[in-house]
N, C-alpha and C positions, 0 to 999 in steps of 0.2 A: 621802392626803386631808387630813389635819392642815399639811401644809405647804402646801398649797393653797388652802385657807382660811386657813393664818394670813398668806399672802403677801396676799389679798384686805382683812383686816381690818388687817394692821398689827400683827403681834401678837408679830414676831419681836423686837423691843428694847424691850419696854415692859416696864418699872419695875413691880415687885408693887403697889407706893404707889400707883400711876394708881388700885385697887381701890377702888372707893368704894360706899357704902351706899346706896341709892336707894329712896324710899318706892315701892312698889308702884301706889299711890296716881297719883303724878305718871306712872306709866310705860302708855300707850297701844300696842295689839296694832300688828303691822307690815300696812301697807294692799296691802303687795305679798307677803303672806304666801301662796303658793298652794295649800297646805294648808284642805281645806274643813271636814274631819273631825278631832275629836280624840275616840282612845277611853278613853272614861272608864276602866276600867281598868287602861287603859298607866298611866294621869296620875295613878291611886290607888298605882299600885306607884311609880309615879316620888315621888311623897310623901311615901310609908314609907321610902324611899331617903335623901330628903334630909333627914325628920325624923331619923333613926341616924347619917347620916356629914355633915350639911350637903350644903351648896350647894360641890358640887367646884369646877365649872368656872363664874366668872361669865357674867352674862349681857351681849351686846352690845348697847348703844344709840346713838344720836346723838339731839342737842337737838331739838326739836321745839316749837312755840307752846305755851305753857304745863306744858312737864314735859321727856318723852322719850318717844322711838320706839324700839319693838324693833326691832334688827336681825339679830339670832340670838339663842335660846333661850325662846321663845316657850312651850315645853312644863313650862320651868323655872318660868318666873314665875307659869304657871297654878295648878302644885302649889305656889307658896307662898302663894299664893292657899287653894289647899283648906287648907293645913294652918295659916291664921290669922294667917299673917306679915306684918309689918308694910313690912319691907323684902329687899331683893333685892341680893346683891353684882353689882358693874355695871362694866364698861369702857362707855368713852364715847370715842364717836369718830364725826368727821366725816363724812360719807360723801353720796355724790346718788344721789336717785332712783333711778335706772339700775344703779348700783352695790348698791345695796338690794337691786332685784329680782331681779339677778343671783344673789346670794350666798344668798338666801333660797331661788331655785329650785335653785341647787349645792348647798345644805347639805341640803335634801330631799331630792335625788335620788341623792347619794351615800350616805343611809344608806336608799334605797327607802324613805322611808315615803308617801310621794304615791301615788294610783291612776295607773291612764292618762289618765285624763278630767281630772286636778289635773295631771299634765306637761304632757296636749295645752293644755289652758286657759292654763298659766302661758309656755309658748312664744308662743300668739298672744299675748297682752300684753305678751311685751318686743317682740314685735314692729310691734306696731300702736300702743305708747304713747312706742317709745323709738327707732321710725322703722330698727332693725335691719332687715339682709336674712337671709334664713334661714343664709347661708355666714359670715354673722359669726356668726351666734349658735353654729351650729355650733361654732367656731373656738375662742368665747372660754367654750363649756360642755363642749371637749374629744369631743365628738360628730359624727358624720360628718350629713352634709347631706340624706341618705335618711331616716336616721330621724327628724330633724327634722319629714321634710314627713312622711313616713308616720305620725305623730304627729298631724299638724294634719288629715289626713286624715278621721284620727274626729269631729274637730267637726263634720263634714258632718252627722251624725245629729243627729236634733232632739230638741227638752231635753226632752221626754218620758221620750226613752230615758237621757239622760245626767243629769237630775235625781233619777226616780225608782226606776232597778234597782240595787241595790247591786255592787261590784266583787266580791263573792265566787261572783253566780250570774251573773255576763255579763261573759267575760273579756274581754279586748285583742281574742281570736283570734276570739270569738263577733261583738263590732264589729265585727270587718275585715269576715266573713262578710256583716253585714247591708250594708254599702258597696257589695254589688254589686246590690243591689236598685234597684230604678226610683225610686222614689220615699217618702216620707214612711208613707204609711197602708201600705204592705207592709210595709216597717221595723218599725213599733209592732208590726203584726198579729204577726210573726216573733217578733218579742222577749217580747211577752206568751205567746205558747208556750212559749219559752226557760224563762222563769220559772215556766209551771203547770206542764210536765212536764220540768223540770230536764233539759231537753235539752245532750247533752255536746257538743263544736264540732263533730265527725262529723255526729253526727247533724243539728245546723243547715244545714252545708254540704251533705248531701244533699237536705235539705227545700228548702232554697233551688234546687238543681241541677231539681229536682223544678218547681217553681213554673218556673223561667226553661227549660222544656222540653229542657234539654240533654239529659236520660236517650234521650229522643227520636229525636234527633240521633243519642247514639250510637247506637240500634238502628240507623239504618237506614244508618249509613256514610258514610265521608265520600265526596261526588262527586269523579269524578277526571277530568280534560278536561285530555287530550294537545294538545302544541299542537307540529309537527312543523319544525324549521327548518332541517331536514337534509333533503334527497329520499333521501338514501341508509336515514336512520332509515325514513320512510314506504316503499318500498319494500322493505324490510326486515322490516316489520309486516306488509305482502301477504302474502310469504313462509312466513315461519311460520304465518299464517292459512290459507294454502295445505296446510300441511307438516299442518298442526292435521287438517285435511278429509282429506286423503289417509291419515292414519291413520284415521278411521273409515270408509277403504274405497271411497271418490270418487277417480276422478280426475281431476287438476287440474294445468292446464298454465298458466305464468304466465308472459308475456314483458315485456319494457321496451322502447323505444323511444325517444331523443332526437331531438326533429324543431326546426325552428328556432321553434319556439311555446315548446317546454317538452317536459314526457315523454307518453308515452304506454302506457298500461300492459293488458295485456290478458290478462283471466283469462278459458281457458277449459273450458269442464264440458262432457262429450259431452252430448246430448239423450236419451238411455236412461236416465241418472242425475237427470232433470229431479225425480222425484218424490220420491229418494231426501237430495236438498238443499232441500227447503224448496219445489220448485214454481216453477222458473224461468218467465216467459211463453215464450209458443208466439210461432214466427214469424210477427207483422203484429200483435203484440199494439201495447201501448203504448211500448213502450223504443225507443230509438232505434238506427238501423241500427248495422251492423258498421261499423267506421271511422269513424261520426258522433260531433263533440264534444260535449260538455254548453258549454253557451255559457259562456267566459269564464274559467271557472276548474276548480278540480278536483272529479270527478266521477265516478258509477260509472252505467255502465246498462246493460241487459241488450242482448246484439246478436241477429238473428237465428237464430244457427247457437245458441245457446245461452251466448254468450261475453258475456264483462261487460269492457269499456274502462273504462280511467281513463286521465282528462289532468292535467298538474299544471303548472303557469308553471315555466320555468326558473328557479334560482336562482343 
């Protein structure tokens, strides 16, 4: 990490003497800083730290109208701020915009102190301000291109949720959770439970699965629709349907046929066993005769003698 940053700021050949003293005063917070939060207790202990041993490491700035702009140690200058100091040991250096934002969002993210909501935020604005594609940004913050966008992902939640619940009761994983909702007012609704009954992600993603009726779903199975593009497979399924009936003691004679149409397939059940399957029709019922086709395509119907045809187009 140290050589990473020091290749960013310039920091491998510089002269101890560049160290200079810098009123506090003149020195202005960095406008691309994506840090939202500072906890006042880090920044009491960081005080006590630098009251005992000083200011280890200076802080980085470049020129700005009327003073200077932080470019790294933001946390530093706060606490010499608390503890009354007048000035701040300072490198000063050049640097654009771009390169700013850059270094402020690397220098966060490599020691974790940003939430998710201060990464996803600080990504859309190099990207929206500094005209980046997500595969540069990627590239030049050592990051693969998934997490980038799975990152910007959570902006989709509206600032309700990303303003007012803190990162310690509605993680990353409870955000993703609420992404898969419809919309806005189930979001919040979700969320404001999260936080009265300190629901753990488990428990979120079932309430959600709950709400989007998927428990539902699985009760009742998923449909399954055969779609046959073999005649050998469909004939084949007769078969064993046949084979199935004959063990409970029916019996069942099954022939095929190739004619120049297609096949023709013909189950038959003696008329004795009529009541014992289901209730075959009597001869002159509705079904259509022995040897008549169902028009057109494949088809099962009962014949007189108590036999059932199927036709099926050649393939």
């Amino acid at each position: 990490m140290k050589e990473r940053l020091a290749k960013f700021f310039g920091l491998g050949d510089q002269p101890r003497d560049e160290v200079r003293e810098i009123p506090l005063s003149s020195i202005r917070a960095n406008p691309f800083q994506p840090r939202r939060e500072f906890d006042e207790d880090e920044l009491a202990e960081l005080a006590a730290s630098i009251e005992a041993y000083g200011v280890l490491q200076p802080v980085i700035v470049r020129p700005a109208r009327g003073g200077f702009e932080i470019i790294a140690g933001e946390r530093r200058v706060r606490a010499c701020r608390l503890l009354g100091r007048e000035t701040v040991p300072a490198l000063v250096r050049e640097m654009s915009d771009e390169d700013v934002a850059l270094l402020a969002l690397l220098e966060n993210l490599q020691r974790q102190d940003l939430s998710f909501w201060e990464e996803a935020e600080g990504y859309a604005r190099l990207l929206g301000e500094f005209g980046m594609t997500q595969e540069e940004l990627a590239r030049r913050l050592g990051k693969s291109q998934s997490t980038i966008a799975n990152k910007l992902r959570l902006l989709r939640l509206p600032d309700s949720i990303r303003n007012h619940i803190s990162r310690e009761i509605l993680t990353e994983r409870h955000a993703r959770a609420l992404l898969r909702l419809p919309d806005a007012a189930s979001q919040e609704k979700v969320a404001k439970r999260i936080v009265a009954e300190r629901l753990t992600v488990q428990e979120t993603e079932e309430l959600i699965a709950r709400m989007l009726g998927e428990g539902r779903e699985r009760e009742r199975g998923p449909r399954v629709v055969r779609v046959y593009k073999d005649i050998r497979l469909f004939l084949n399924s007769i078969k064993r349907a046949a084979a199935e009936l004959e063990k409970a003691g029916l019996e069942v004679a099954v022939s095929s046929t190739e004619t120049e149409e297609g096949w023709e397939v013909r189950i038959v059940i003696p008329r004795t066993q009529e009541r014992g399957c289901g209730g075959l029709p009597k001869g002159g019922g509705k079904g259509p005769r022995a040897g008549e086709r169902q028009g057109g395509g494949a088809g099962v119907g009962a014949a007189a003698g108590g036999a059932l045809s199927s036709s099926a187009p050649a393939l």
